[in-house]
MOPAC internal coordinates of N, CA, C and O (Angstrom, degrees):
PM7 1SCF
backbone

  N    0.0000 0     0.00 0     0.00 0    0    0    0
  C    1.4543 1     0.00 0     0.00 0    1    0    0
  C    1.5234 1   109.50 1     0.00 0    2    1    0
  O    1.2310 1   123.99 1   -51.33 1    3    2    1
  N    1.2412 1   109.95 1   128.67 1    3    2    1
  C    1.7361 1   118.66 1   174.01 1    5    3    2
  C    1.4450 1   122.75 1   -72.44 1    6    5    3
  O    1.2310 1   119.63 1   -18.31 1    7    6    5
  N    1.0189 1   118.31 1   161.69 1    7    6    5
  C    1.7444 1   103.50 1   175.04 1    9    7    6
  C    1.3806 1   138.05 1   100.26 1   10    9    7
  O    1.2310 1   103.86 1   -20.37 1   11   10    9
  N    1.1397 1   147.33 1   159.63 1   11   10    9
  C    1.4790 1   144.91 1  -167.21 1   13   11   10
  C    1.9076 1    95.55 1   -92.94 1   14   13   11
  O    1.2310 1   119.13 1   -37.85 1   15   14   13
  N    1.3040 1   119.26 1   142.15 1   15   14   13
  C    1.1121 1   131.25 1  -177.85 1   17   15   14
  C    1.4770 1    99.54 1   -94.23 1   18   17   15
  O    1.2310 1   122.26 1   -61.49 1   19   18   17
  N    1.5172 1   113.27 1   118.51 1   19   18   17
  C    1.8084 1   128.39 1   151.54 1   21   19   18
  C    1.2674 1   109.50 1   -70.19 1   22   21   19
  O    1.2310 1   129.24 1   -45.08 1   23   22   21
  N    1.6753 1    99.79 1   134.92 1   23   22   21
  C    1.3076 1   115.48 1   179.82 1   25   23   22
  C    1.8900 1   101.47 1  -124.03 1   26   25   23
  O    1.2310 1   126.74 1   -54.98 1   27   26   25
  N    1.1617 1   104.64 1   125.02 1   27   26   25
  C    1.4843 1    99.42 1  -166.41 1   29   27   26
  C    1.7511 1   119.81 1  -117.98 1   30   29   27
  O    1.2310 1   109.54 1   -16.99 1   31   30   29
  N    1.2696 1   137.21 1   163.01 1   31   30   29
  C    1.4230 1   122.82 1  -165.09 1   33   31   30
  C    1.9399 1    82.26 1  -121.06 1   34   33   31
  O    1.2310 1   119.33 1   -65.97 1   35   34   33
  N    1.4841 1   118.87 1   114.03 1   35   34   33
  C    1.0880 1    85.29 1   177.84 1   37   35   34
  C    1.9537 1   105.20 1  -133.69 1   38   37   35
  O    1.2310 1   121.36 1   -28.69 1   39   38   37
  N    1.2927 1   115.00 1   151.31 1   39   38   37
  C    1.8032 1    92.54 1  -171.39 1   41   39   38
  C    1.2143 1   121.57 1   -65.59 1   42   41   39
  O    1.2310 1   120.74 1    -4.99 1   43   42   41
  N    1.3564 1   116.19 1   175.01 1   43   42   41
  C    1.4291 1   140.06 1  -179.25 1   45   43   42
  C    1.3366 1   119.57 1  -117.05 1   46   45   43
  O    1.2310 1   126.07 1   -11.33 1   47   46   45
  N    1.1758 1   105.95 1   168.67 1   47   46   45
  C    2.0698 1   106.82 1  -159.38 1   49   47   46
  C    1.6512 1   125.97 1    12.25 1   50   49   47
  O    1.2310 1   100.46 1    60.09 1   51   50   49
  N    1.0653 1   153.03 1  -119.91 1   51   50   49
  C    1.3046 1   135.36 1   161.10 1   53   51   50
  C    1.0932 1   109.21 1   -10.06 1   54   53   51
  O    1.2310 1   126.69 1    98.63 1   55   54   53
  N    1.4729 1   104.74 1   -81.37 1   55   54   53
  C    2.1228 1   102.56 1  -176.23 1   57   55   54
  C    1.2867 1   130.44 1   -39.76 1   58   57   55
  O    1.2310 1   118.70 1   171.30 1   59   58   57
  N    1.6603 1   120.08 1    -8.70 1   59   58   57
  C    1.5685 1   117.88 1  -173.27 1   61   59   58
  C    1.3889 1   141.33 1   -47.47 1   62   61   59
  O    1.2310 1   110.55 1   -60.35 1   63   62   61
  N    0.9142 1   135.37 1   119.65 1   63   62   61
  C    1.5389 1   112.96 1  -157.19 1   65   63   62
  C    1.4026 1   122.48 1   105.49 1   66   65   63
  O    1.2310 1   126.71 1   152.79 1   67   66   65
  N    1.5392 1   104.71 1   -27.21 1   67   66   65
  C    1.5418 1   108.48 1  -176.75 1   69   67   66
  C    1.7129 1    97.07 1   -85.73 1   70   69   67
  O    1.2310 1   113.99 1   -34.23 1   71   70   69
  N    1.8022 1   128.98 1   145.77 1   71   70   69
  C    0.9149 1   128.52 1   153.20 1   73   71   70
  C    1.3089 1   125.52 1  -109.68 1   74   73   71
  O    1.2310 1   119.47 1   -97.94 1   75   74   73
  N    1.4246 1   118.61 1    82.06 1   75   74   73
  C    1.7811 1   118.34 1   167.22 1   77   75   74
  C    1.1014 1   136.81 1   -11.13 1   78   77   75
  O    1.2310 1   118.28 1   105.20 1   79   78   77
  N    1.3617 1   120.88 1   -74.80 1   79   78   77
  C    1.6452 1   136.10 1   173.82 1   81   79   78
  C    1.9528 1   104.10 1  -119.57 1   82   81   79
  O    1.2310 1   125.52 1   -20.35 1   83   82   81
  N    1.3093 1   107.01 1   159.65 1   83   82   81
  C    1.1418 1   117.63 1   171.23 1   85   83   82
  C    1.6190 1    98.08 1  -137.89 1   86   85   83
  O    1.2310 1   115.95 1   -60.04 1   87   86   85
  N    1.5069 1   125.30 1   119.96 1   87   86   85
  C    1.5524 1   129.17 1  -176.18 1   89   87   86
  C    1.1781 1    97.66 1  -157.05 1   90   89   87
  O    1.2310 1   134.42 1   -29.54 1   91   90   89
  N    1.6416 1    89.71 1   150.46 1   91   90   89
  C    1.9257 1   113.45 1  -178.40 1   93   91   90
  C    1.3328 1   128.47 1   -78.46 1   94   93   91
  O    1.2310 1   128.20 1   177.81 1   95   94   93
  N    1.6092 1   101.82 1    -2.19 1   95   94   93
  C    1.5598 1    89.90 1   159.75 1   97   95   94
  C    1.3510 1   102.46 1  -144.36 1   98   97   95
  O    1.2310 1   117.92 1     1.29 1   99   98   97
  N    1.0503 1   121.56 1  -178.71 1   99   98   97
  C    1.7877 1   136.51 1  -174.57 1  101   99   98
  C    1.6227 1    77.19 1   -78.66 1  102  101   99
  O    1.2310 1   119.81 1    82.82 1  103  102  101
  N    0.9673 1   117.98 1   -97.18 1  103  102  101
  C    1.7179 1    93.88 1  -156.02 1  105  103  102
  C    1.5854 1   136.91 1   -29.49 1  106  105  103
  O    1.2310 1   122.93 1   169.68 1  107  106  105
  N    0.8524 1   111.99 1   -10.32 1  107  106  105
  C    1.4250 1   121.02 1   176.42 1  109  107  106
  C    1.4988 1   124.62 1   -98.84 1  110  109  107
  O    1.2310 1   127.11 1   150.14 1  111  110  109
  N    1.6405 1   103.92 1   -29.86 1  111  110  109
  C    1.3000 1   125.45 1   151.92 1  113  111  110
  C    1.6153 1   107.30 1   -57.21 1  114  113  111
  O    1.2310 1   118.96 1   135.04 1  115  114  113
  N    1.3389 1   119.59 1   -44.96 1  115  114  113
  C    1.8956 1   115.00 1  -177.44 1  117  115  114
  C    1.5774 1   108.93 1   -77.40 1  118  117  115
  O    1.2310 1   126.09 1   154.68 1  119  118  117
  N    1.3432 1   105.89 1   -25.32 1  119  118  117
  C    1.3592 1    93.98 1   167.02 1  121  119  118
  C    1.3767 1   136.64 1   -80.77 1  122  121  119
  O    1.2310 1   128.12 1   150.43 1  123  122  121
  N    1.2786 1   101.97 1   -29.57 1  123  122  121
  C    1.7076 1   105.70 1   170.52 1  125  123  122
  C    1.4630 1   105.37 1   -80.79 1  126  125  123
  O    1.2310 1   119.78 1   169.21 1  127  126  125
  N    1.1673 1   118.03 1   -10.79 1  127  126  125
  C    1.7660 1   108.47 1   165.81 1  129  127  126
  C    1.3122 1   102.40 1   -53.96 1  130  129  127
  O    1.2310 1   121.99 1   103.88 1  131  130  129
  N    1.5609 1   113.79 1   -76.12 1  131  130  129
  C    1.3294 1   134.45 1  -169.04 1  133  131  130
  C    2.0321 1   109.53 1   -31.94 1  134  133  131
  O    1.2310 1   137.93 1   112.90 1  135  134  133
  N    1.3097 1    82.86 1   -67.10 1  135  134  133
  C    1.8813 1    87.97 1   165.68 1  137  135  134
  C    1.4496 1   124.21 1   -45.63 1  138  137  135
  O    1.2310 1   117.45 1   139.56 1  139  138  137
  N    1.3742 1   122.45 1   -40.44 1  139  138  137
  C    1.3941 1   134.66 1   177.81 1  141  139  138
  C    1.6290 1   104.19 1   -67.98 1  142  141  139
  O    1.2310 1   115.37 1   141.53 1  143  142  141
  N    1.5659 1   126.39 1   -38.47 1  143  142  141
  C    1.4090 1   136.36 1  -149.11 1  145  143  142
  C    2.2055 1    86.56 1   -92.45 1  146  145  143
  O    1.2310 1   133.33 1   143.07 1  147  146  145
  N    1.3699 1    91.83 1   -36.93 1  147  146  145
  C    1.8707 1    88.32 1  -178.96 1  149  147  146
  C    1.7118 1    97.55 1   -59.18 1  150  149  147
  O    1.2310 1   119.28 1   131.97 1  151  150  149
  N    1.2756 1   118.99 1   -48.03 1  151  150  149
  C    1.4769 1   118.61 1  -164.07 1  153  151  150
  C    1.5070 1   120.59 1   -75.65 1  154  153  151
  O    1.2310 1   123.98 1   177.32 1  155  154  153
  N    1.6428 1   109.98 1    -2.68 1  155  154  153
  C    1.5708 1   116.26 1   162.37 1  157  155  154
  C    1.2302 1   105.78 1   129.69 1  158  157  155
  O    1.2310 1   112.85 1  -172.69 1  159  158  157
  N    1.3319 1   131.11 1     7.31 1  159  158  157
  C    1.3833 1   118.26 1  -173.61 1  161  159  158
  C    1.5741 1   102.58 1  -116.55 1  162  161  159
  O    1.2310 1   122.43 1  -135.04 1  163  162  161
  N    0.9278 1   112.96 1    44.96 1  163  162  161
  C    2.0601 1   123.22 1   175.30 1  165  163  162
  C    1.3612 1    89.98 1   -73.96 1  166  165  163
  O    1.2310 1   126.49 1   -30.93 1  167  166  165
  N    1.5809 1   105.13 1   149.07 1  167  166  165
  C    1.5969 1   132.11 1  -146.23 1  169  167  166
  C    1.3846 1   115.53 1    22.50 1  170  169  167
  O    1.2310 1   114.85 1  -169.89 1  171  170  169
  N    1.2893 1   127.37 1    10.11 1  171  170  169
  C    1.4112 1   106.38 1  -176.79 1  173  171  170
  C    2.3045 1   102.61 1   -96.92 1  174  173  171
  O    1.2310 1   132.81 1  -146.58 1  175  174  173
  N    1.1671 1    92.86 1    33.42 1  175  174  173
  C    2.2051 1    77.61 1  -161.95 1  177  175  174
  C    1.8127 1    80.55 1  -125.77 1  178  177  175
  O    1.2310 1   136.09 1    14.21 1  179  178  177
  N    1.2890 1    86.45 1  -165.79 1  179  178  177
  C    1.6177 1   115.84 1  -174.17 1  181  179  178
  C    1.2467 1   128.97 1  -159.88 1  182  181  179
  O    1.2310 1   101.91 1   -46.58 1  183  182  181
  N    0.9362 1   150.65 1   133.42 1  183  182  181
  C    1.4321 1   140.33 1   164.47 1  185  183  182
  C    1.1416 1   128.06 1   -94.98 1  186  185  183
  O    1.2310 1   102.22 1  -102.00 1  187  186  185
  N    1.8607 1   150.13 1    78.00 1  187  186  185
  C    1.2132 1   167.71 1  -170.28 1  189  187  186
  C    1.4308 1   126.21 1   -83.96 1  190  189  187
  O    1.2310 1   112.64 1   -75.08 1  191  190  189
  N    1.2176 1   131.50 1   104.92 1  191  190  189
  C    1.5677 1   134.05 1   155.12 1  193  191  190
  C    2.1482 1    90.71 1   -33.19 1  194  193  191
  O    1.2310 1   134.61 1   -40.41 1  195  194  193
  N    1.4239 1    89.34 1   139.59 1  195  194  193
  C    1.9653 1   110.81 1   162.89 1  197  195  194
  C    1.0986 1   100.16 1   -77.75 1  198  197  195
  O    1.2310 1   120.18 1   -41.01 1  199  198  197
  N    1.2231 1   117.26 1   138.99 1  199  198  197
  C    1.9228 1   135.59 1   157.24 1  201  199  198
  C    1.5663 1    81.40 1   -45.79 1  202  201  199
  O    1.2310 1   120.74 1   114.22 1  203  202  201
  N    1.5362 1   116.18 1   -65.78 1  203  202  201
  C    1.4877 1   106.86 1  -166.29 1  205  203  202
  C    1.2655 1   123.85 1   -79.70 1  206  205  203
  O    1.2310 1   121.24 1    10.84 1  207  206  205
  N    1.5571 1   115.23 1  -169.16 1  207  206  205
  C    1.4377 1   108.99 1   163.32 1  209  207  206
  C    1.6035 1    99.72 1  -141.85 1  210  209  207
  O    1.2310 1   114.65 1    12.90 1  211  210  209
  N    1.2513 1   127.73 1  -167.10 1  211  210  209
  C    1.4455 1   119.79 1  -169.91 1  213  211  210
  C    1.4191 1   109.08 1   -78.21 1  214  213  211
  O    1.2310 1   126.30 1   -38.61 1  215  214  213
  N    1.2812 1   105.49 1   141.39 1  215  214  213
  C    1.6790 1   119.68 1   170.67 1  217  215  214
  C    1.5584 1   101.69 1    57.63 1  218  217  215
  O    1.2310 1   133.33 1  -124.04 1  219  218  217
  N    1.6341 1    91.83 1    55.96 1  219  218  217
  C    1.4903 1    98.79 1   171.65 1  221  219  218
  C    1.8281 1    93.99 1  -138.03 1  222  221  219
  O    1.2310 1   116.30 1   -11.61 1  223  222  221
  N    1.4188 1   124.63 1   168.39 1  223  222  221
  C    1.5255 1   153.11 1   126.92 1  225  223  222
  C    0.9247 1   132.09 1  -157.43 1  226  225  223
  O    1.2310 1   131.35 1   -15.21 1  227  226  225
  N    1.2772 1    95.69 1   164.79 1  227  226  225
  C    1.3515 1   130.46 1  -175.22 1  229  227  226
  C    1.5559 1   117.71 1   -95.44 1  230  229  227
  O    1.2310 1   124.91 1   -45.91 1  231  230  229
  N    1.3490 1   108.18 1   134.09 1  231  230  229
  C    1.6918 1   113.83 1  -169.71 1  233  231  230
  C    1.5374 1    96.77 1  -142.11 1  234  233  231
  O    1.2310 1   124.37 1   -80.00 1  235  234  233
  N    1.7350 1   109.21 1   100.00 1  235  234  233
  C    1.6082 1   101.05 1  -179.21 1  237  235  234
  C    1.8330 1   107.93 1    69.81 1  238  237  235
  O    1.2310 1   105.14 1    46.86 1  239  238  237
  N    1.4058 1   145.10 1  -133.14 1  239  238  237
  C    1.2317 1   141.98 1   172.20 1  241  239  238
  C    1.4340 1    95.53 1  -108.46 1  242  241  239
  O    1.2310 1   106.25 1  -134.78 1  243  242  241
  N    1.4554 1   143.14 1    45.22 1  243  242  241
  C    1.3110 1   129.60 1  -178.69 1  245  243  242
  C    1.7722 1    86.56 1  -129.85 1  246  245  243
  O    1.2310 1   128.81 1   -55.19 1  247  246  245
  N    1.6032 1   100.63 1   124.81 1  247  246  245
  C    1.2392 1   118.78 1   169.09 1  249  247  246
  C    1.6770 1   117.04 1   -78.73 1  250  249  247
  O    1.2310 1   106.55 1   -72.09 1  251  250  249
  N    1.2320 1   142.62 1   107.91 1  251  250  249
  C    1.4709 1   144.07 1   155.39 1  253  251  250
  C    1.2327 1   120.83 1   -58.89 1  254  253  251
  O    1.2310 1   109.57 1   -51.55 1  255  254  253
  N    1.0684 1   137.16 1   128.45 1  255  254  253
  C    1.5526 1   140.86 1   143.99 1  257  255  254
  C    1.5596 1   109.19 1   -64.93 1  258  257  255
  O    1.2310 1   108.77 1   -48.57 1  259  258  257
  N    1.1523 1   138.62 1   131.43 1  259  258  257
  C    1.0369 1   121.55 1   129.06 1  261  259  258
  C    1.5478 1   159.67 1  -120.25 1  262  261  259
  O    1.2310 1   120.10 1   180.00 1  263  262  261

């Protein structure tokens, strides 16, 4: 796979689906957790590798470059 890897903070149960931060590395992804968790959302986040990565999609299971 080509490309810089997204690392994303995104919620859990209620929150699912929602994506908080989008950042290029896991650390920066743990830090804006941490920031998000001061402002009220402690246990509700996550920290996730993207299916994608930048200047990429997906159409059906067919990955694009672009």
């Amino acid at each position: 796979m080509n490309g810089m890897q997204i690392w994303e903070v995104n919620g859990i149960d209620d929150l699912e689906g929602t994506v908080f931060a989008q950042c290029s590395t896991k650390e920066k992804a743990e830090k804006a957790m941490k920031l998000l968790e001061k402002e009220g959302f402690e246990g509700l986040l996550v920290v996730e590798q993207s299916r994608l990565r930048f200047d990429q999609l997906i159409i059906g299971e067919k990955l694009i470059q672009l």
